[in-house]
VMD Tcl script that builds the backbone (N, CA, C; Angstrom):
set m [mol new atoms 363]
animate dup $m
set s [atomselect $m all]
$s set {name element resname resid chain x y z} {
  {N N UNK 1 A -9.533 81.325 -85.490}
  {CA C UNK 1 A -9.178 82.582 -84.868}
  {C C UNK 1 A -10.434 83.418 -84.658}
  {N N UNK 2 A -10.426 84.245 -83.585}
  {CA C UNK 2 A -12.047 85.131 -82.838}
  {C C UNK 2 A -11.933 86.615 -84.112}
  {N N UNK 3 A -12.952 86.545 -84.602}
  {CA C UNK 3 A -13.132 87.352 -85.391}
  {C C UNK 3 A -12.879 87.330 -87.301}
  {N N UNK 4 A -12.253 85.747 -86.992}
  {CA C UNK 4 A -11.757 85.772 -89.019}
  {C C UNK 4 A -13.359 86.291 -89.652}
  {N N UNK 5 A -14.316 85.435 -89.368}
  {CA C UNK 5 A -15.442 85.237 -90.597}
  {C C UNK 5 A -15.895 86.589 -90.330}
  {N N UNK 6 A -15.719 87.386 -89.518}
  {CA C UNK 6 A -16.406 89.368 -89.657}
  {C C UNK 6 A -15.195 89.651 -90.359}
  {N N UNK 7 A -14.192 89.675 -90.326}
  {CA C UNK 7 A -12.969 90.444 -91.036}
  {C C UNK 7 A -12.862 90.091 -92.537}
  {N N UNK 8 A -13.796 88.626 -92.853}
  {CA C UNK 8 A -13.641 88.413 -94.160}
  {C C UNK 8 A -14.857 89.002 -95.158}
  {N N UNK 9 A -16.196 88.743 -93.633}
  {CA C UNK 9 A -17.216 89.534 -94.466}
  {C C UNK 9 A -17.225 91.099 -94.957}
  {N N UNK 10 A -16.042 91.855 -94.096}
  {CA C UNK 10 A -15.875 92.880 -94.152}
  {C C UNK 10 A -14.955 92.957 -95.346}
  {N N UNK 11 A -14.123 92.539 -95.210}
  {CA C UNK 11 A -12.848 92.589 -96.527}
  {C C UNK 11 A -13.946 92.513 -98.255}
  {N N UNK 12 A -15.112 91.990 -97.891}
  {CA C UNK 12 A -15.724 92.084 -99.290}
  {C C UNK 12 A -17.067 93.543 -99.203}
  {N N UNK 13 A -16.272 94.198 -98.449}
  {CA C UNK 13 A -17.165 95.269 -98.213}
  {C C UNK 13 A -16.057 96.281 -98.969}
  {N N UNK 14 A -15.179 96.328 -98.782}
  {CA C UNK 14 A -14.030 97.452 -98.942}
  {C C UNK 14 A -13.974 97.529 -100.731}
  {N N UNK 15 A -13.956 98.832 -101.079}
  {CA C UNK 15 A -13.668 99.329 -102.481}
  {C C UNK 15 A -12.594 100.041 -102.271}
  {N N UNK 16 A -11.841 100.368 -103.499}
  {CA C UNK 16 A -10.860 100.802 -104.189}
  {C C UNK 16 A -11.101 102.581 -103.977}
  {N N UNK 17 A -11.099 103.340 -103.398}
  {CA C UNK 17 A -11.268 105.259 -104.033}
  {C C UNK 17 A -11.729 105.602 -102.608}
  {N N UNK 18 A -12.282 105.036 -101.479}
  {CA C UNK 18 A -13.172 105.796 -100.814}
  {C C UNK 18 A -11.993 106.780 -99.697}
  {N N UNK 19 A -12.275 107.264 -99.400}
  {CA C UNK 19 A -11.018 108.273 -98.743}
  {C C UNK 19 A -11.434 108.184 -97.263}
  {N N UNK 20 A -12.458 107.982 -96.969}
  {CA C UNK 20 A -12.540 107.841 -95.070}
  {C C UNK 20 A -14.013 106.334 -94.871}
  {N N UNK 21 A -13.706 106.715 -93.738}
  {CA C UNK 21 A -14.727 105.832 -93.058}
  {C C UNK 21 A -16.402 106.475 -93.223}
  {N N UNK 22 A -16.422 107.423 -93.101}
  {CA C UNK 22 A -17.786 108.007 -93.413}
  {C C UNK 22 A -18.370 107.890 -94.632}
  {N N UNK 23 A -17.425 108.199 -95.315}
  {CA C UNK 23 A -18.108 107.700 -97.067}
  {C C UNK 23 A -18.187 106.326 -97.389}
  {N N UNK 24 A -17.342 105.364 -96.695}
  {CA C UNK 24 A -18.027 103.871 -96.801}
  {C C UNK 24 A -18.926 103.759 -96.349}
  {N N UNK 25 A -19.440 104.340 -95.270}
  {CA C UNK 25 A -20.715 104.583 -94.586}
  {C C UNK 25 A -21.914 104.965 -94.944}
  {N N UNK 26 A -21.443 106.141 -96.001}
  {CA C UNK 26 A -22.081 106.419 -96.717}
  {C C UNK 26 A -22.917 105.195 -98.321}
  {N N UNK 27 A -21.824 105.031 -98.572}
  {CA C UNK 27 A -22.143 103.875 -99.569}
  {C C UNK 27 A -22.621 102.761 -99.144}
  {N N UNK 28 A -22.174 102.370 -97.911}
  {CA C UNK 28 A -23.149 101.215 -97.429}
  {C C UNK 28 A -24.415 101.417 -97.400}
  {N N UNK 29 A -24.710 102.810 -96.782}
  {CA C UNK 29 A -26.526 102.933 -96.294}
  {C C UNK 29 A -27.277 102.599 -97.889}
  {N N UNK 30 A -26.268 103.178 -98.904}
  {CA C UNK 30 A -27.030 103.582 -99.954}
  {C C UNK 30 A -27.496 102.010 -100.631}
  {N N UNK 31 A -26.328 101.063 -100.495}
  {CA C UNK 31 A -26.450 99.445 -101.016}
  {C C UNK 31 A -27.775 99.040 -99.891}
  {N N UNK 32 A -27.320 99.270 -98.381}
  {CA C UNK 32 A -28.064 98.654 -97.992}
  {C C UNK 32 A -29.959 99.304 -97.788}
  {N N UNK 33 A -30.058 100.022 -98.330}
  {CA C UNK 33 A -31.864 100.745 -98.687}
  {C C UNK 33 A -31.647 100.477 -100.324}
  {N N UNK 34 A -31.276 98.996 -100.778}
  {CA C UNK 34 A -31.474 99.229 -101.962}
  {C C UNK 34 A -31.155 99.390 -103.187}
  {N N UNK 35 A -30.459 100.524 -103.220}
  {CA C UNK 35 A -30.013 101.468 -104.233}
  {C C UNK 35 A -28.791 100.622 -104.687}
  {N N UNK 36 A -28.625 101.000 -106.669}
  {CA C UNK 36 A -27.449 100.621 -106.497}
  {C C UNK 36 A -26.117 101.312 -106.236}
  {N N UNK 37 A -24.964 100.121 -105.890}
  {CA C UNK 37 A -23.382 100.688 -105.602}
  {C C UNK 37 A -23.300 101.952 -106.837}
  {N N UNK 38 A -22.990 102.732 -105.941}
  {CA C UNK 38 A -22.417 104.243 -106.570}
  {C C UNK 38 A -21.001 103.915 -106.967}
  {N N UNK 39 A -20.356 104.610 -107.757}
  {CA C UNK 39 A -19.157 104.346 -108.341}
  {C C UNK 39 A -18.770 105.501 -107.585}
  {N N UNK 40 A -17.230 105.287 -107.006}
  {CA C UNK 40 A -16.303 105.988 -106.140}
  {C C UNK 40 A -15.851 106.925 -107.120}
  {N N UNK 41 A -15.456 107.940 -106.455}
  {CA C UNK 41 A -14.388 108.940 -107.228}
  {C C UNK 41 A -14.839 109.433 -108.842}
  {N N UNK 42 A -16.299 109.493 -108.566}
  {CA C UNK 42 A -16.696 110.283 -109.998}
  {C C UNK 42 A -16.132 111.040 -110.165}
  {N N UNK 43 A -15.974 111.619 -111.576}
  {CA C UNK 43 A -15.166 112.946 -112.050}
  {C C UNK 43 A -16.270 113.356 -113.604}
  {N N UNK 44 A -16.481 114.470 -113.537}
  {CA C UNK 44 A -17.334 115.202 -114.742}
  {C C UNK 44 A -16.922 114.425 -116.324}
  {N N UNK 45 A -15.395 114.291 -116.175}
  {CA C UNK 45 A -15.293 114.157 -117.664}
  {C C UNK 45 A -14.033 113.488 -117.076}
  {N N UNK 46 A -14.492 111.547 -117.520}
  {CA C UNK 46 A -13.896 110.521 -116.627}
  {C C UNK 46 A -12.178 110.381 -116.842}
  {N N UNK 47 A -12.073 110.194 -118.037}
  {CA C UNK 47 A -10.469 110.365 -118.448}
  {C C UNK 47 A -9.912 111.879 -118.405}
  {N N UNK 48 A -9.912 112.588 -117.662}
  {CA C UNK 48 A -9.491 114.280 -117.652}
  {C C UNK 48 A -8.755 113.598 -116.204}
  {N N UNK 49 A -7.232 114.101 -115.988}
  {CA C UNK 49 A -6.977 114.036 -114.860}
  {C C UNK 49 A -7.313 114.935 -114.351}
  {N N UNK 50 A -8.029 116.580 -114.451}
  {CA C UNK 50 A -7.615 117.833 -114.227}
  {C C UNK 50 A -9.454 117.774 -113.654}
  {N N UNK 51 A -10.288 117.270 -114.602}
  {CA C UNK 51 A -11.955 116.810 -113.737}
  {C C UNK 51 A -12.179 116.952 -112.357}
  {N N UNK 52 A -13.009 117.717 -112.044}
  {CA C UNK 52 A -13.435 117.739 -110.669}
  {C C UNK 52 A -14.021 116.516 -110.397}
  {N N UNK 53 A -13.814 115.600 -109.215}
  {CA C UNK 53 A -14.645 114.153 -108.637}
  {C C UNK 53 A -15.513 114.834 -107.376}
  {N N UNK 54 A -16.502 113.575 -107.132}
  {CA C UNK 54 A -17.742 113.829 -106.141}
  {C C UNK 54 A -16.991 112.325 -105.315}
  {N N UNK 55 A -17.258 112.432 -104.309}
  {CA C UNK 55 A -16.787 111.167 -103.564}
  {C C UNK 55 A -17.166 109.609 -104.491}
  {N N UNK 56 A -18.628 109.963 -104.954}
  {CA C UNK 56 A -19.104 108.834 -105.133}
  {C C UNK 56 A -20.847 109.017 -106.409}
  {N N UNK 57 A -20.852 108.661 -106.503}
  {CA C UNK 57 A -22.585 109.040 -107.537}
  {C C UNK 57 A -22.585 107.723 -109.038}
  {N N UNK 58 A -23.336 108.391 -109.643}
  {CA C UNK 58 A -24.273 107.485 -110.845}
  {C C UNK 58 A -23.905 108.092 -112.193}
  {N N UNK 59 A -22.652 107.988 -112.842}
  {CA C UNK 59 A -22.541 108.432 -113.583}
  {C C UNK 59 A -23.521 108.721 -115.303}
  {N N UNK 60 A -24.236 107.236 -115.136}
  {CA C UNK 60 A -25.579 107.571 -116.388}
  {C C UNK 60 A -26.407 108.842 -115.657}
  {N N UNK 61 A -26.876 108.833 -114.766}
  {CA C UNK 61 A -27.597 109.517 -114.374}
  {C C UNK 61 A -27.231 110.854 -114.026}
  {N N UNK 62 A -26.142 110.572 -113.690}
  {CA C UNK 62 A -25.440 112.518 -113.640}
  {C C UNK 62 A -25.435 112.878 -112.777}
  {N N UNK 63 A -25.875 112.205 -111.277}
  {CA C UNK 63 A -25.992 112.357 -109.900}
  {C C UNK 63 A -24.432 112.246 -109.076}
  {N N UNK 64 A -24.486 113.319 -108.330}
  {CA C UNK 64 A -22.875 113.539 -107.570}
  {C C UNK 64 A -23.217 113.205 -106.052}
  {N N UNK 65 A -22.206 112.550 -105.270}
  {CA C UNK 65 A -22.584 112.579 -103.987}
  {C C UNK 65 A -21.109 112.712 -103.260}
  {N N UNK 66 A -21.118 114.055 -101.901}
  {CA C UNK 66 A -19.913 114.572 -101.612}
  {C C UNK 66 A -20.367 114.154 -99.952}
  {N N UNK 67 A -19.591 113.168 -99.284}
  {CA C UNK 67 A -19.381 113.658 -97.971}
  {C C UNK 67 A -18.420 114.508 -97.530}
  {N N UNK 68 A -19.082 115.879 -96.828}
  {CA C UNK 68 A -17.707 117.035 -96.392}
  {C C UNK 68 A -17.541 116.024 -94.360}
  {N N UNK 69 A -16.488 115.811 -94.766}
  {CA C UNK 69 A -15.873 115.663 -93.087}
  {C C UNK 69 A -15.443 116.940 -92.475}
  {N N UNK 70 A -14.425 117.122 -91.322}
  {CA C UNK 70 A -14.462 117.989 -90.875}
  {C C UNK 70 A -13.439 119.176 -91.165}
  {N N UNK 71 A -12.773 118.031 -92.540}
  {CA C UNK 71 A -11.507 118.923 -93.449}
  {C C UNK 71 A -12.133 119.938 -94.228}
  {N N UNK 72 A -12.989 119.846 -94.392}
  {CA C UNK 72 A -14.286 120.571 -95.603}
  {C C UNK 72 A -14.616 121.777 -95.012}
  {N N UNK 73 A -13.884 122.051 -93.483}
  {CA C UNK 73 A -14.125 123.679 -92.700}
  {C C UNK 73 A -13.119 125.109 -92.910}
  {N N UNK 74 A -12.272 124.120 -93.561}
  {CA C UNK 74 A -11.062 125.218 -93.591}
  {C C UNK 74 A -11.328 126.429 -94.821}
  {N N UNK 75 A -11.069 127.512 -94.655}
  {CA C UNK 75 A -11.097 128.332 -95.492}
  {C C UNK 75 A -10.852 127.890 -97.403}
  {N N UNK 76 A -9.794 127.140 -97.103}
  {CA C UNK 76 A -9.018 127.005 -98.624}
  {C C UNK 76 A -9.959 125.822 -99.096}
  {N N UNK 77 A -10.128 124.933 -98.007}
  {CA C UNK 77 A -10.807 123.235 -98.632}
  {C C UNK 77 A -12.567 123.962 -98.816}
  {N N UNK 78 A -12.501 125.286 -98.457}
  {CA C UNK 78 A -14.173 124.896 -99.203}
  {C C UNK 78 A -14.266 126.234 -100.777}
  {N N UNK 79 A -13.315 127.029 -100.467}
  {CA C UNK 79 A -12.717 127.673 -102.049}
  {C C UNK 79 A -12.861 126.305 -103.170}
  {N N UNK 80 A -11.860 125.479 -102.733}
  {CA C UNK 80 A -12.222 124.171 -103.370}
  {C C UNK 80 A -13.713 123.530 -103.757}
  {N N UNK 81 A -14.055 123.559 -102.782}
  {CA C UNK 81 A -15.325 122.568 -102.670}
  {C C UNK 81 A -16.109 123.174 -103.313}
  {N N UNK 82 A -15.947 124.705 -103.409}
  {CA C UNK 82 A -17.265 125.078 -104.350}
  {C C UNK 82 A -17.141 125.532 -105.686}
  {N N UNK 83 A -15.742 125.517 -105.935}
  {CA C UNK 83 A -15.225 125.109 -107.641}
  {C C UNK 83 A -16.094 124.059 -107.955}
  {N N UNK 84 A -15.678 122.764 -107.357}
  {CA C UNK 84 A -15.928 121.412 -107.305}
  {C C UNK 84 A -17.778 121.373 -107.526}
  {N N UNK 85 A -18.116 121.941 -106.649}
  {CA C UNK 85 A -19.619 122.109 -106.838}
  {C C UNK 85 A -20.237 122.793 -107.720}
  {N N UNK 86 A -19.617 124.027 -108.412}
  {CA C UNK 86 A -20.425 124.639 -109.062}
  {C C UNK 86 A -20.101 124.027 -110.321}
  {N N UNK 87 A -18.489 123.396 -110.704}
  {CA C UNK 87 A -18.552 122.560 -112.060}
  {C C UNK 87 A -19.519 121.002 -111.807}
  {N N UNK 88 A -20.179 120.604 -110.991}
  {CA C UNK 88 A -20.828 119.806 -111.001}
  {C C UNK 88 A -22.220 120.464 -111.870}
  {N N UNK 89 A -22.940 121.341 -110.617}
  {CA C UNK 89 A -23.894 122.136 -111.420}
  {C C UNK 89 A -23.904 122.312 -112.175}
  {N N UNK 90 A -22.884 123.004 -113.054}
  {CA C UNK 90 A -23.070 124.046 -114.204}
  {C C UNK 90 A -22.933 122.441 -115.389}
  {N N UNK 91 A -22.709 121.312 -115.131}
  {CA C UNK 91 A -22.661 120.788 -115.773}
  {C C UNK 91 A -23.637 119.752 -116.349}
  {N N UNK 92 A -24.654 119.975 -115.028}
  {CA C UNK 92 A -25.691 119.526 -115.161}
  {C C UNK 92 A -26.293 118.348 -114.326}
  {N N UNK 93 A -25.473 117.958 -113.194}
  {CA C UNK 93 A -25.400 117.087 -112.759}
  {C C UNK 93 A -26.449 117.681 -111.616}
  {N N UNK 94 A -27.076 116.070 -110.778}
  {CA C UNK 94 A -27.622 116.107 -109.118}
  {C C UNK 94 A -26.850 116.441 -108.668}
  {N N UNK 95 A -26.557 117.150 -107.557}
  {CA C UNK 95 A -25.378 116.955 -106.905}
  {C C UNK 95 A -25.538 117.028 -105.438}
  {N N UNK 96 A -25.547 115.961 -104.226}
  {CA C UNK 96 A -25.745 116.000 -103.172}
  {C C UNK 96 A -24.132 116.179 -101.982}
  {N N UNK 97 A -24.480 117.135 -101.007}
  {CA C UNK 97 A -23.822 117.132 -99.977}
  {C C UNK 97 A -24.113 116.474 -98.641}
  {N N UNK 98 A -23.489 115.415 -97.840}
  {CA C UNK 98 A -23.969 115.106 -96.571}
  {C C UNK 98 A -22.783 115.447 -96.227}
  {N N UNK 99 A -22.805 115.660 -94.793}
  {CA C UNK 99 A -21.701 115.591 -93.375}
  {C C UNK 99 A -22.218 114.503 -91.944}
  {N N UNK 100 A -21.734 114.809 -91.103}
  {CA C UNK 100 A -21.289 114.089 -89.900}
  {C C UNK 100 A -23.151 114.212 -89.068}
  {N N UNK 101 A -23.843 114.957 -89.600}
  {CA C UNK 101 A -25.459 114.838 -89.232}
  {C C UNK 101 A -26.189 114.293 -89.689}
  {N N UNK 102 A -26.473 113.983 -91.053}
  {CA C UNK 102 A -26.747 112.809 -91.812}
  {C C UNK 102 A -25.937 111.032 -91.121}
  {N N UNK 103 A -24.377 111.400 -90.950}
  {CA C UNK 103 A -23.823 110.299 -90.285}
  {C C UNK 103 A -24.736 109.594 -89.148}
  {N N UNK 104 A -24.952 110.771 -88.551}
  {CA C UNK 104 A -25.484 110.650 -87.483}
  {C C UNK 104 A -26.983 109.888 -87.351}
  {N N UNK 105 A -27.327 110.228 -88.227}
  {CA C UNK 105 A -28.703 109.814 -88.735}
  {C C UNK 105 A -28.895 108.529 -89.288}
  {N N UNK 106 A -27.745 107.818 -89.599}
  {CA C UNK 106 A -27.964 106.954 -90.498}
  {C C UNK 106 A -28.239 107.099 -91.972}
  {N N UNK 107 A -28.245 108.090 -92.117}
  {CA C UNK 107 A -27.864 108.286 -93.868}
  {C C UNK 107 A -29.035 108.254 -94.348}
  {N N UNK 108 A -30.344 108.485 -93.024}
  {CA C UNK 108 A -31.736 108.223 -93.818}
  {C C UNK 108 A -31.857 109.276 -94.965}
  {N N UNK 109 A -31.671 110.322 -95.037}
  {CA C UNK 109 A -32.204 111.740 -95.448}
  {C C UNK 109 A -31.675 111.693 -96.833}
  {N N UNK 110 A -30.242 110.767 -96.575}
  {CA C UNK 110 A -29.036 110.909 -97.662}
  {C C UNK 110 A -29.813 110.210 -98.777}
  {N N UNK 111 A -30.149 108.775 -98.521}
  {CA C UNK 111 A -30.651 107.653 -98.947}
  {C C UNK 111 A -31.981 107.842 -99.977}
  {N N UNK 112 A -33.099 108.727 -99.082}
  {CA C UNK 112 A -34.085 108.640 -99.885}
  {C C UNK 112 A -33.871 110.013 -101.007}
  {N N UNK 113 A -33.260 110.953 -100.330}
  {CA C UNK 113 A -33.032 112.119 -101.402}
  {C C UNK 113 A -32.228 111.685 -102.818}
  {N N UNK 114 A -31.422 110.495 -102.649}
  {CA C UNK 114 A -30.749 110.319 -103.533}
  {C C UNK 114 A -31.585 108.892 -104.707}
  {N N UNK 115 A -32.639 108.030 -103.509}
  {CA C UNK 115 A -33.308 107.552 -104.001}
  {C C UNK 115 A -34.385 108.074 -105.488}
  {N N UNK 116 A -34.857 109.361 -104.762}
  {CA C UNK 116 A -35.888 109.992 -105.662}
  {C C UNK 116 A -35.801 110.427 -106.415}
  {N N UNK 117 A -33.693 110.736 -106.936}
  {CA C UNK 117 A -33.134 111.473 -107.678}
  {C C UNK 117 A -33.010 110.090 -108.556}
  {N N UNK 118 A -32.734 109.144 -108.366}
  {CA C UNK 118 A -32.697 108.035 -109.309}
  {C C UNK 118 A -33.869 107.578 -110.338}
  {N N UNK 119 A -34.903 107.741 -109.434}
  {CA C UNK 119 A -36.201 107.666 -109.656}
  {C C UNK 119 A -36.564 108.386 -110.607}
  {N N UNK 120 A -36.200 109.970 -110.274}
  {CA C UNK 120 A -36.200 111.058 -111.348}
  {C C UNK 120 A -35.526 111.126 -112.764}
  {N N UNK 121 A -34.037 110.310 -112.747}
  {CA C UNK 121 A -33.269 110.516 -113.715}
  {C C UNK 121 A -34.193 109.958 -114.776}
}
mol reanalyze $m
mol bondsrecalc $m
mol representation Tube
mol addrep $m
């Protein structure tokens, strides 16, 4: 069948947590410059259902990584987002934001900023 062996190489691309297409996108750039797979759906304090999560990051290291899509504009979703962010901070964590310009970019900016933060930990 036209297309099995891409649909299978792809099927071992797909994780469990990621919520859109941009943040696989995201996690790909980051595997593919390298880096290792970020664990999906971090949360500050892992068994807390009530824990704020980052899309994705390094939990030894304490590094958060949030793609905002274009839900991330609304009044209420960024009240949220900056709960979410400032218990990252205050907790001590990296904590990185990309959107749809970084997308755009190829995730270079995303990649090495998060590189140097690894580097750093």
């Amino acid at each position: 069948m036209k297309g099995i062996v891409k649909a299978r190489e792809a099927m071992l691309l797909l994780r469990a947590g990621a919520d859109s297409a941009p943040e696989t996108f995201l996690r790909l750039a980051l595997t593919e410059a390298g880096l290792p797979e970020p664990e999906l759906q971090v949360k500050i304090v892992p068994d807390d259902a009530y824990s704020p999560a980052a899309d994705m990051g390094y939990r030894r290291e304490r590094i958060a990584i949030q793609y905002d899509g274009g839900h991330h504009l609304t009044r209420e979703q960024q009240s949220r987002d900056n709960r979410r962010d400032e218990a990252f901070n205050s907790a001590g964590w990296r904590y990185f934001k990309f959107n749809a310009d970084d997308l755009a970019q190829d995730f270079r900016r995303a990649t090495n900023q998060v590189r140097l933060a690894l580097l750093a930990a």
